[in-house]
GUDREN-465553 format. One line per 5 residues: number of its first residue (from 0); for each residue x, y, z of C-alpha. Coordinates in steps of 0.25 Angstrom, whole numbers, m for minus. Each point is the difference from the previous one (the first is absolute). Example, Ala and Ser with C-alpha at 12.3 -4.5 7.8 and 13.67 -1.06 7.14 Angstrom:
<vobas>
0) 49:m18:31 ~ 6:14:m2
</vobas>
This chain:
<vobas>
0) 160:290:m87 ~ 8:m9:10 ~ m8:7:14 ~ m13:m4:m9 ~ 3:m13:m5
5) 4:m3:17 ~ m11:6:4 ~ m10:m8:m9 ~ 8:m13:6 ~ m1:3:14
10) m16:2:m2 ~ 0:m12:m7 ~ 6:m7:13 ~ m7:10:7 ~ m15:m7:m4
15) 6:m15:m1 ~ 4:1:15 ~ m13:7:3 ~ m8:m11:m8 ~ 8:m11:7
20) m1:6:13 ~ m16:m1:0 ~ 1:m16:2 ~ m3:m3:15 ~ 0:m12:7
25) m14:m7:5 ~ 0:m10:8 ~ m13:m7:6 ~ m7:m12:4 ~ m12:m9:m6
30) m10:m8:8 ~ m12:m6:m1 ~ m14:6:2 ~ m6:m15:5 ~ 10:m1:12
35) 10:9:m2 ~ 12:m8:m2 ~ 11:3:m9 ~ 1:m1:m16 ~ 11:m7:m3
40) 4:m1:m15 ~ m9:12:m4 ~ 5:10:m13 ~ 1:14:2 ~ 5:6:m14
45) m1:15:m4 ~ m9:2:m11 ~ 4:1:m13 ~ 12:m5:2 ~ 5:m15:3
50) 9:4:11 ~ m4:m3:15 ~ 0:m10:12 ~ m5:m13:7 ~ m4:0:14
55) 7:m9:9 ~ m6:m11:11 ~ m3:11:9 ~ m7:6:m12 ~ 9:13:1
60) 6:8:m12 ~ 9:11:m6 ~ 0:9:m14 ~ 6:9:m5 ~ m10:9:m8
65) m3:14:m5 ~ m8:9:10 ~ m11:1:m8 ~ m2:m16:m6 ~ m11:m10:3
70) 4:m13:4 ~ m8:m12:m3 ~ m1:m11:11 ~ m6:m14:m4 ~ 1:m11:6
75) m7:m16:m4 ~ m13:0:6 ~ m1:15:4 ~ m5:14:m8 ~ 10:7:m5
80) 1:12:2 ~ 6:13:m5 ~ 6:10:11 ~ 6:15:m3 ~ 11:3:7
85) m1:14:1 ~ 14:3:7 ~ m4:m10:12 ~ 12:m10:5 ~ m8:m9:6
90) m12:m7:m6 ~ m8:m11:7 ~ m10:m9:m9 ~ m11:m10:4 ~ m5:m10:m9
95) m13:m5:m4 ~ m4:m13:m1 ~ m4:m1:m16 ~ m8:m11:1 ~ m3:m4:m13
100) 15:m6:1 ~ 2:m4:14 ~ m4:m12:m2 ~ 7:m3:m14 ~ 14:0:6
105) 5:m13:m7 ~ 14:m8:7 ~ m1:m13:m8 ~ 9:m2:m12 ~ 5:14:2
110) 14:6:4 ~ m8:9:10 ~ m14:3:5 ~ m7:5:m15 ~ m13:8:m2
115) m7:m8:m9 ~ m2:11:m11 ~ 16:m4:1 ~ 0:m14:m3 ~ 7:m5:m13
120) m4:m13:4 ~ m14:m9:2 ~ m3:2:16 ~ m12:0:5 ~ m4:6:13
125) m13:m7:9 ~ m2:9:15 ~ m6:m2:12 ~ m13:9:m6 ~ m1:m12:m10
130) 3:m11:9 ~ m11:4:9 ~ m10:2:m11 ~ m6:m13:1 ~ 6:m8:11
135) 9:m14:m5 ~ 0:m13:9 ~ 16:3:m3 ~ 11:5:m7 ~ m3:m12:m11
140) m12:6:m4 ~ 2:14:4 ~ 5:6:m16 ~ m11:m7:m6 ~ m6:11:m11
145) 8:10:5 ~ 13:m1:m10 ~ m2:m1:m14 ~ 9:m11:m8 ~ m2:m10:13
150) m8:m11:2 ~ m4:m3:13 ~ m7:m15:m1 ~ m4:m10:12 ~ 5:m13:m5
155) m6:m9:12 ~ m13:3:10 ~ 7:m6:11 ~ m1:11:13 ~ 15:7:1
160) 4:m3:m14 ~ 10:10:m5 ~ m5:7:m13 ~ 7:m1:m15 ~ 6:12:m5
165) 6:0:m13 ~ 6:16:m4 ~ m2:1:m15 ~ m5:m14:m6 ~ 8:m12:3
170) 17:1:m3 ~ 5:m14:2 ~ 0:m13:m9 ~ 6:m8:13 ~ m2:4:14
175) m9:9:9 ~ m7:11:m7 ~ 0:9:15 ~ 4:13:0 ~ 13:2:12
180) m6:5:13 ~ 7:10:9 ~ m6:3:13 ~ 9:13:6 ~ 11:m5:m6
185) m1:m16:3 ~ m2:m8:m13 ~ m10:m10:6 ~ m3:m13:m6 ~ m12:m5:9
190) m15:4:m3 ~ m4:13:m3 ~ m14:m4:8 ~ 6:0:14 ~ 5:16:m1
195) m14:10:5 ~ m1:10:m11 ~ m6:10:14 ~ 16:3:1 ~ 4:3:m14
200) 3:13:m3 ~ 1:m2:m16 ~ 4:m10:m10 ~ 8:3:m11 ~ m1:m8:m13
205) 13:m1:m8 ~ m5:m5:m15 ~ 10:m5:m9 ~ 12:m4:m2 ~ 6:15:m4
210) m7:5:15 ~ 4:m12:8 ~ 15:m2:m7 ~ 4:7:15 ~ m5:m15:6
215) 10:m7:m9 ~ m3:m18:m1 ~ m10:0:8 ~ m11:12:m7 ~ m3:m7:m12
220) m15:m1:3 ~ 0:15:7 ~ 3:6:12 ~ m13:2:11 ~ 7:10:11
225) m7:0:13 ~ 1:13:10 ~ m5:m3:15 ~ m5:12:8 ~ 9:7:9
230) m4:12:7 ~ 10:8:m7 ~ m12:9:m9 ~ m7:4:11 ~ 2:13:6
235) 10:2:13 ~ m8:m5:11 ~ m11:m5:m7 ~ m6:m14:3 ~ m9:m8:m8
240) m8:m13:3 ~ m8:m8:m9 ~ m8:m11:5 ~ m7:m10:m10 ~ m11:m9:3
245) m6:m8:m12 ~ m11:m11:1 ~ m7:m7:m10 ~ m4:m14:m7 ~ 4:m8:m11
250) m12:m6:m10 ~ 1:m7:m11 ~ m3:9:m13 ~ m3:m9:m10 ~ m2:m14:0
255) 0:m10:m12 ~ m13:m2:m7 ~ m2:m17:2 ~ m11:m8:m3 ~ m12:m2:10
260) m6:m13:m8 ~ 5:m12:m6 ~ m4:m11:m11 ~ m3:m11:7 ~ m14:m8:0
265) m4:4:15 ~ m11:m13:11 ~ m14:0:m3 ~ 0:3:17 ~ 14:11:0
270) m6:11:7 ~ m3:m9:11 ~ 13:0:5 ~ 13:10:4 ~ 11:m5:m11
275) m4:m1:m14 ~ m5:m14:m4 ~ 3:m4:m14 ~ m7:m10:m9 ~ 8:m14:m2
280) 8:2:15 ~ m3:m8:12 ~ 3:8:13 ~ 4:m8:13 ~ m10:1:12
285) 1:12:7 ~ 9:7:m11 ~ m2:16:2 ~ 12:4:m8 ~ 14:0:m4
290) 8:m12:m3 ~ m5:m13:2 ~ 6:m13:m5 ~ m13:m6:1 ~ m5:7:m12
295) m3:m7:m12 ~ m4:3:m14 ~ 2:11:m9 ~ m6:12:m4 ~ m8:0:m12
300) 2:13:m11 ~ m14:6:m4 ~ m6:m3:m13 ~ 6:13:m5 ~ 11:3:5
305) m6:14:8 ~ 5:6:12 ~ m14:1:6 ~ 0:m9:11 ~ m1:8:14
310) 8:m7:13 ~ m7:m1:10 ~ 10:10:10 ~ 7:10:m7 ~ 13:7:8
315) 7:13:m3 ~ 14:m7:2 ~ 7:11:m3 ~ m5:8:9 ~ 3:m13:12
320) 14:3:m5 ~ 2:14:m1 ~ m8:5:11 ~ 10:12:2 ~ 7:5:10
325) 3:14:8 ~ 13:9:m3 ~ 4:12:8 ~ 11:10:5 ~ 4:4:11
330) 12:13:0 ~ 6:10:7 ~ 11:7:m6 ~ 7:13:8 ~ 9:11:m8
335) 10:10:7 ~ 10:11:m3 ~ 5:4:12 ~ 11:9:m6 ~ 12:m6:m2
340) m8:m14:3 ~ m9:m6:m9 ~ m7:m14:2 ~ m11:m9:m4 ~ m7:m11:7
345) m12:m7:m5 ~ m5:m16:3 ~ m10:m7:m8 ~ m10:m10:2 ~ m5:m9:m11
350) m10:m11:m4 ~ m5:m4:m14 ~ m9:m12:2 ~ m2:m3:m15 ~ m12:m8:m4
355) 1:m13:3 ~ m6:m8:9 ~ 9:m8:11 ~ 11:9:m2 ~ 5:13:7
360) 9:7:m11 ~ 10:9:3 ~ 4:8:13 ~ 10:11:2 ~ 7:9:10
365) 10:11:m6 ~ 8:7:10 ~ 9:13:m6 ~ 10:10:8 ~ 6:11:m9
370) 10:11:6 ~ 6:10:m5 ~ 11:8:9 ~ 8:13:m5 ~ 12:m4:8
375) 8:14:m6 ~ m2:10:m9 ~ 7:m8:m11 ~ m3:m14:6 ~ m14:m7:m2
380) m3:m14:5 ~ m12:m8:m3 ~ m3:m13:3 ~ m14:m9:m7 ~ m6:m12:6
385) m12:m9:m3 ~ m3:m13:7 ~ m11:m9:m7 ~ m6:m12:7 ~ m10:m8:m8
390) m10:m13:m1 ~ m6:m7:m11 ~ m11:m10:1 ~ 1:m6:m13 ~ m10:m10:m5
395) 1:m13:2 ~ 2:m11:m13 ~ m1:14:m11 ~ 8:m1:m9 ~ 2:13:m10
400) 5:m8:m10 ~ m11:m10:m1 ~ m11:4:5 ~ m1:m8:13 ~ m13:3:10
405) m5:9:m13 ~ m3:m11:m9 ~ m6:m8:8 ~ m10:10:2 ~ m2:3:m12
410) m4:m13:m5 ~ m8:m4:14 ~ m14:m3:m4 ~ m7:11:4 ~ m10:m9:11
415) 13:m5:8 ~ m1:4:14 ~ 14:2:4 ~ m2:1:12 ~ m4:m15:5
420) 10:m6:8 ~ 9:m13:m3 ~ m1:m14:7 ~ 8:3:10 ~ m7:14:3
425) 10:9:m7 ~ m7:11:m7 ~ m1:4:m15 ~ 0:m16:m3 ~ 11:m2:m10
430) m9:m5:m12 ~ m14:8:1 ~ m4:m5:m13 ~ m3:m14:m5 ~ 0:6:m16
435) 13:6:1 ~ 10:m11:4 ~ 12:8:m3 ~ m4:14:7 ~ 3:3:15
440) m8:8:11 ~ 7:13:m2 ~ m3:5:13 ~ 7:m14:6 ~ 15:5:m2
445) m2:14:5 ~ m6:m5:13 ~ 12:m12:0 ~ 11:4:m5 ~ 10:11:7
450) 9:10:m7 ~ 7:11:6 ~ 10:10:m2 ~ 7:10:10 ~ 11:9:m5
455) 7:11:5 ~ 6:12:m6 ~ 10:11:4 ~ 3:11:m10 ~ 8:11:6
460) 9:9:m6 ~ 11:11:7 ~ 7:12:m7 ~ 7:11:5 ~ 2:13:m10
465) 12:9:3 ~ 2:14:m7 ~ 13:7:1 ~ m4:9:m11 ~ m12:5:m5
470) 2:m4:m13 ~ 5:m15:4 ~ m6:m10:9 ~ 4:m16:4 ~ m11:m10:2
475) 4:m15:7 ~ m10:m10:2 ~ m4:m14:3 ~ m11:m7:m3 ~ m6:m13:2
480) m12:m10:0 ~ m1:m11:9 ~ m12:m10:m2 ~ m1:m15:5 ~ m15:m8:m3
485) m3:m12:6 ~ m13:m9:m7 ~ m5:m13:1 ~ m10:m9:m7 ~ m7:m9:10
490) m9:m11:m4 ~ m4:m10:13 ~ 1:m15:0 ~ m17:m1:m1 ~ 1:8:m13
495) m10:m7:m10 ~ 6:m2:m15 ~ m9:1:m13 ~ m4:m15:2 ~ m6:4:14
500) 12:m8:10 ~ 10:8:9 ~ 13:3:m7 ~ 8:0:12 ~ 4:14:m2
505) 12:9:m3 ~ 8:11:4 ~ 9:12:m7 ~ 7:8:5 ~ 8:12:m3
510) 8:11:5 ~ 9:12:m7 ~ 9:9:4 ~ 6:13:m10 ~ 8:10:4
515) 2:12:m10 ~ 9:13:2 ~ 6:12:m8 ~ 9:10:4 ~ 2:12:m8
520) 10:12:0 ~ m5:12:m8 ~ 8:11:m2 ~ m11:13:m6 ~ 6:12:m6
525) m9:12:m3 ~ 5:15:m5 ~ m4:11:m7 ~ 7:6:m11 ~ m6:10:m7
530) m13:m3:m6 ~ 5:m14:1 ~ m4:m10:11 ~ 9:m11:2 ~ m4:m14:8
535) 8:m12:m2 ~ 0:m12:9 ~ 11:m11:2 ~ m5:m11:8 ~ 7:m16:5
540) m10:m11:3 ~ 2:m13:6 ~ m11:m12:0 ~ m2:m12:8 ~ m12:m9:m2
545) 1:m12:10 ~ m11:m11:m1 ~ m1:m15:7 ~ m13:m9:m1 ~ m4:m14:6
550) m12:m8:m1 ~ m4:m14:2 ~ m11:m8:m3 ~ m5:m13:7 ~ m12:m9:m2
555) m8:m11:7 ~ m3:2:16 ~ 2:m10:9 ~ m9:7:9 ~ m14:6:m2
560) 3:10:10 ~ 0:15:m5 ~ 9:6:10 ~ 13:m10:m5 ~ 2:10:m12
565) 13:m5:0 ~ 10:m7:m10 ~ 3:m11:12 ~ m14:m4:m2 ~ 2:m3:m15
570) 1:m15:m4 ~ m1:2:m14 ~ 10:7:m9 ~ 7:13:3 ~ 6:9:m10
575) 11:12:6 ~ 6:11:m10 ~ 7:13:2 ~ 8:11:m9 ~ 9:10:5
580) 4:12:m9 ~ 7:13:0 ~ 2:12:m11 ~ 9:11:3 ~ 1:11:m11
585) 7:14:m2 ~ m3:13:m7 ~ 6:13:m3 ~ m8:11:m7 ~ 1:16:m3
590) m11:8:m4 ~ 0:15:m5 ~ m10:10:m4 ~ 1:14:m7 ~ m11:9:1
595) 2:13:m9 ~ m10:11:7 ~ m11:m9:1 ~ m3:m2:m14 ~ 11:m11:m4
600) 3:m13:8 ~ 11:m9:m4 ~ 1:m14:8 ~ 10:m11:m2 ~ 3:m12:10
605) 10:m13:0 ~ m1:m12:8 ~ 9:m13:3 ~ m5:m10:7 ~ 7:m12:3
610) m8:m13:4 ~ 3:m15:5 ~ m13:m4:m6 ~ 8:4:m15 ~ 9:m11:m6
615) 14:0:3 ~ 4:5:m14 ~ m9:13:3 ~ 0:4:13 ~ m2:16:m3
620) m13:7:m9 ~ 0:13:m3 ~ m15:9:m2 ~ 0:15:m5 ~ m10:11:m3
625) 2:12:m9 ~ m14:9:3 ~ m4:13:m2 ~ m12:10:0 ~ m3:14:m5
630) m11:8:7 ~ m8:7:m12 ~ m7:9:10 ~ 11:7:7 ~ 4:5:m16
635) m14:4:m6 ~ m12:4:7 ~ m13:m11:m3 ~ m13:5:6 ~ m6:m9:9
640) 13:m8:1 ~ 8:1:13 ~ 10:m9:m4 ~ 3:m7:m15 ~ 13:m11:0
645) 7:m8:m10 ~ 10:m13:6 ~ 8:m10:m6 ~ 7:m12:5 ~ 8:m10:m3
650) 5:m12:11 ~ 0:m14:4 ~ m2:m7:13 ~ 1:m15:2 ~ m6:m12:7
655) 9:m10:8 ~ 0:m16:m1 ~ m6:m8:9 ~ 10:m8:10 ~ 4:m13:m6
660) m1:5:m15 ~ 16:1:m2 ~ 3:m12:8 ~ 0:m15:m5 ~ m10:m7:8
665) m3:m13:4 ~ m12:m8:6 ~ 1:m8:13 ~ m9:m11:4 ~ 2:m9:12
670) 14:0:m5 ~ m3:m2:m15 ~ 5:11:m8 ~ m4:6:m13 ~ 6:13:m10
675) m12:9:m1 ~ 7:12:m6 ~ 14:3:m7 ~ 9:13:6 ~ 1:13:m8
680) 10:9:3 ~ m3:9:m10 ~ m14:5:8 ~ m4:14:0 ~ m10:8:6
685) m13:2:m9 ~ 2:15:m6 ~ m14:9:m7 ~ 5:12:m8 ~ m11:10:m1
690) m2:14:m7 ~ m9:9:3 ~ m6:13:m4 ~ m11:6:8 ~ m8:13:3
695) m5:5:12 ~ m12:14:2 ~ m8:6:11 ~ m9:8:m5 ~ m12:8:6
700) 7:m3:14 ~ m8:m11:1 ~ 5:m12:m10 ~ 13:m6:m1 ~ 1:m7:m14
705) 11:m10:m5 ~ 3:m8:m11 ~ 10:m9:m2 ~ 7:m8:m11 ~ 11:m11:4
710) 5:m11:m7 ~ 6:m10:9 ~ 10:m12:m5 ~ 2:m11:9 ~ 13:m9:0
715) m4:m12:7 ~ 15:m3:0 ~ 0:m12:12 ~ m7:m8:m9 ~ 7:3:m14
720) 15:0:5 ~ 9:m13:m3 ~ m3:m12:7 ~ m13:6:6 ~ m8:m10:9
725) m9:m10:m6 ~ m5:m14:4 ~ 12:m12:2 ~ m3:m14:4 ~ m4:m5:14
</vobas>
């Protein structure tokens, strides 16, 4: 019995070191189909199982697996596939591009590049397919229609003016309702109307406070993130060149509908002469127009009051004022992989002439270098830069706030010449219409009156990525944005005022200078455990805002010389101001995110940022986010549905104070001083707490679908906080 109880044992230990003994080891490497290149980051699991392995930066792997198993390779963006091993020791997989995700690889508001399907959180992606769709006059203009949840509105016809984008409906009691711009990786303050949309490789649009809570203070109104072109998607040894030429010609759309007749008893003899002569007026001899102190009388209404009386020239003033002008672009943009260099190079040239008459609009010349140099296997170097040089021709005595040239035309008679000449031979005489005492010849400032502005921008951005493991990576950068604008306002000595004498002139002018920058440190962690994927994020940030402005104005010439633009020619008064001012903030966040198979995503983030701009008592704020999302699809089978999700969020982001809100401020005036508003050291940043439940398909292969409920609370807590700023005497 004891020989067949041993026996039974060693056959036991026999079949379990025969079993055990069938695991062999495969190794292998993953490239590319498109260019060959290696897949880091790519699964290989052995089906059925949750057992398996990552491939490192050269995209090499080793498993231990049974002789017969299937392996599974996936990677993000690529087919997976499923490969029998069939006793081999050395398997070698080429990926396919699976381009129904290639260009849905999210990197906003995430630990880590994210498919889309994968998103627990509101991101939008718009590519360069989209972006080239219908071509934009700039990156201002370039998402209008294209991202649900953001309006895209032009405040303003003037040529180079930037675009309103509110994300979501406006946020804000107090402050400005514009989302935070990042431009690879600067956090630009300027316009967005200077930056060509020909470079851009994709927006994406952080929505909400829950999404954008990785953006901290300043994210309250939603994160835009721009992404320029680099070289680095094209093939090895691939080169691309675009060129852009665009020409075409402002008109006027629609005009106001105005009346063509008046009310007015008309000369038994008015259509003997070029003006229209009323009943009850006496004209001066040789009058053939205009203004005239020598006329006398007054018109005489018509029995009934109609509008039926014809003049005797009729003008189509509106087109004299907005004859149109001409736009065009001129680009050329190159795109390279050379292996272990990529780069990018493009210039652009361009003009919007706007409508009006007299006036040039806006011109601009955009220069970008982008570089991109493997330096090591594990080390990675890019550097960003954008050089912007631009010119407005703004009109002359407009105002946006009241109406300026505008009104005036509208409420010209519509049988004023506007363009008879003054006295003194000036064009666009100053008063064209006798009727109207208190209207000016519109056209007269354009022609006049000079403003400019000339700014220069430098955004530029350098990081350098190091990867000691396969599975960790360290990313430095700094960024900044330069920009200095210089404007003026020039009226000459022989100007004429409403009452048609010179007004001896004035001058303004103004110059800026801001400096902003950011360095970063980011510490990214990425690992496979099983059927979990792990990717967390710690990062440290510092901010520096640098601003300084001066302006002057003077009036009253003593010379009526157009060249003497200068403040030693003033003999009037003269009015100098300036501000200097300077924000530094600090910020620490972590970010992980779970994903179980696939199917389940967990998210969680915390921030602290630390800002001058909050009061002394409250010099820290923290903002959260708790999200997650269940993919349906992975766990039942829909026909006609490739992909069914569930999310839910719950975060908060903030918006900061303006400069001089924490600080006791007073007015000075030629030495005459005045409280304007009280301190509050109790100031915090403005916070919005938002949840969020949404749900995302693609069905059919060609529709994506989303719906989204969010409920945002906004903390408008620099205004509420004790001793918040209000009105003190002067």
């Amino acid at each position: 019995m004891k020989r067949i109880t041993s026996l039974l044992v060693c056959l036991l230990l026999f079949g379990f070191n025969a079993a055990f003994g069938q695991n062999i080891q495969i190794k292998g490497t993953v490239t590319s189909a498109e260019d060959g290149s290696p897949v880091p980051g790519a699964y290989v699991l052995i089906k059925g199982t949750n057992t398996g392995a990552a491939t490192d930066v050269d995209g090499k792997y080793v498993v231990s697996a049974p002789a017969n198993a299937t392996l599974v390779f996936s990677s993000i963006g690529m087919l997976t596939q499923e490969i029998e091993v069939n006793g081999r020791t050395v398997i070698d997989v080429v990926f396919e591009s699976e381009a129904l995700e290639m260009d849905e690889i999210i990197v906003s508001a995430v630990a880590a590049g994210t498919p889309k399907k994968k998103m627990s959180v509101s991101v939008t992606r718009v590519g360069t397919e989209s972006l080239q769709e219908v071509p934009a006059s700039s990156a201002a203009t370039a998402l209008q229609g294209k991202v649900s949840g953001v309006t895209v509105t032009q405040s303003a016809g003037n040529p180079g003016r930037a675009a309103t984008v509110i994300i979501r409906g406006a946020k804000q009691l107090v402050g400005s309702q514009d989302p935070l711009i990042i431009v690879d990786g600067v956090m630009v303050d300027g316009t967005l109307a200077d930056i060509n949309v020909d470079d851009i490789e994709s927006f994406e649009v952080v929505k909400g406070a829950s999404a954008s809570a990785l953006y901290g203070s300043r994210a309250g109104n939603g994160v835009i993130v721009i992404t320029s072109k680099s070289g680095r998607n094209l093939k090895s040894g691939e080169v691309s060149v675009r060129v852009r030429n665009e020409f075409g010609f402002n008109k006027l759309s629609n005009k106001y509908d105005l009346s063509t007749h008046h009310q007015f008893v008309l000369a038994d003899d008015w259509q003997n002469y070029d003006y229209t002569k009323y009943a009850g007026v006496t004209y001066p001899s040789g009058y053939q127009g205009g203004w005239d102190t020598g006329i006398e009388g007054a018109r005489i209404t018509s029995p009934f009051n109609y509008m039926d009386q014809p003049y005797a020239k009729t003008y189509d003033l509106q087109d004299e004022m907005f004859p149109g002008n001409n736009f065009f672009t001129n680009y050329v943009g190159v795109e390279a992989n050379l292996g272990k260099t990529a780069v990018m190079t493009s210039f652009e040239n361009n003009h919007q002439g706007g409508l009006m008459e007299l006036v040039d609009g806006y011109r601009r010349q955009n220069f970008r270098l982008n570089l991109t140099q493997k330096i090591t296997d594990k080390l990675t170097v890019t550097a960003t830069n954008l050089y912007i040089k631009s010119n407005t021709k703004q009109p002359g005595g407009e105002s946006e706030y009241n109406g300026g040239v505008f009104f005036n035309l509208l409420l010209s008679q519509p049988d004023v010449d506007l363009n008879m000449k003054n006295a003194d031979g000036q064009p666009y005489q100053i008063k064209p219409d006798w009727w109207q005492s208190n209207t000016t010849n519109p056209l007269y400032p354009l022609w006049k009156i000079k403003r400019e502005e000339k700014r220069d921008r430098l955004i530029s951005a350098f990081s350098a990525n190091y990867a000691p493991f396969d599975w960790m990576n360290v990313d430095a950068k700094y960024a900044f944005e330069m920009q200095s604008t210089n404007s003026y306002e020039f009226e000459p000595y022989s100007t004429y005022d409403e009452n048609g004498n010179y007004n001896l002139g004035s001058l303004y002018v103004y110059s800026s200078r801001r400096f902003d920058e950011t360095a970063q440190t980011t510490l990214n962690l990425q690992r496979v455990f099983g059927a979990f994927t792990a990717k967390s994020k710690l990062s440290y940030i510092y901010e520096r805002r640098f601003m300084e402005w001066n302006d002057a104005t003077g009036t009253d010439f003593s010379f009526d010389v157009d060249r003497l633009r200068a403040f030693d020619n003033i003999a009037g008064e003269r009015d100098i101001d300036n501000s200097v001012s300077e924000e530094v903030t600090k910020d620490a966040l972590g970010i992980l995110s779970l994903d179980y198979k696939g199917k389940y995503i967990l998210d969680g983030m915390y921030r602290m940022d630390g800002s001058s701009l909050f009061g002394e008592n409250e010099r820290w704020a923290s903002y959260y986010r708790v999200s997650g999302a269940w993919r349906i699809s992975e766990d039942f089978q829909i026909p006609g549905i490739q992909e069914l999700k569930i999310r839910s969020a719950y975060g908060t982001s903030g918006q900061r104070p303006g400069y001089s809100y924490q600080y006791e401020t007073t007015t000075l005036v030629r030495g005459d001083a005045g409280k304007l508003t009280l301190g509050n050291r109790d100031l915090k940043p403005a916070r919005s707490t938002e949840f969020e439940v949404g749900l995302n398909a693609d069905f059919l292969k060609r529709f994506d679908f989303e719906a989204t409920y969010s409920k945002t609370i906004t903390e408008d807590q620099f205004v509420e906080a004790p001793q918040a700023i209000h009105m003190g005497g002067w």
